[in-house]
C-alpha positions, -999 to +999 in steps of 0.1 A: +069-143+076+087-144+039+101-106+038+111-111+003+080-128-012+062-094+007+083-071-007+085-087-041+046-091-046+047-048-031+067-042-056+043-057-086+017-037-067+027-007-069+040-011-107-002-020-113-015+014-099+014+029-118+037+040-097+059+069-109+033+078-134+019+114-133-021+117-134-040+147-140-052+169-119-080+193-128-077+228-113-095+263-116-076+277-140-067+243-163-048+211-150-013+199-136+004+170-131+002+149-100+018+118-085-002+097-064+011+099-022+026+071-015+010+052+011+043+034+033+049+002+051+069-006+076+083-040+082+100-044+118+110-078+133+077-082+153+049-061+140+043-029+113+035+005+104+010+009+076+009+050+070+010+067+102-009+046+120+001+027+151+021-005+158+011-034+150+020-064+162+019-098+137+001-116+164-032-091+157-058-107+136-058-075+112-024-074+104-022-107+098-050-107+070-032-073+056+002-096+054-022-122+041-036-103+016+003-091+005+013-121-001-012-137-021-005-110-046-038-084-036-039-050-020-050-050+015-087-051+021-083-033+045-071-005+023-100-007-003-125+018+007-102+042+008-083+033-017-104+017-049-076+016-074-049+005-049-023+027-037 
């Protein structure tokens, strides 16, 4: 697994949903600014954390096509319903 090609393409990820940038957020009584929650990932020597979900080991199917995903340069499918505009 290429840690650096992961993090690299996470990186160019997150700068295409615009990360740092404030959106608004309609409320009741006008609108305020809100940053979009970070969604993390966890990279350990033998498996990940994507959010607060479980371990998962590299060896499973599904976080293998996650990684997969990564590192051809696209946000997890796995991600997309509930996430349309990446995260």
């Amino acid at each position: 697994i290429d840690f650096d090609l992961i993090l690299e393409n996470i990186k160019d990820l997150n700068s295409l949903v615009g990360e740092g940038i404030s959106q608004i957020e309609h409320t009741p009584r006008g609108a305020r600014l809100r940053r979009p929650e970070p969604l993390p990932l966890t990279l350990y020597q033998n498996g990940i954390v994507v959010g607060s979900g479980a371990f998962r080991p590299y060896q499973h199917p599904a976080t293998q096509q996650c990684l997969q995903d990564i590192m051809d340069g696209y946000f997890p499918s796995e991600l997309q319903p509930r996430y349309p505009d990446g995260v």
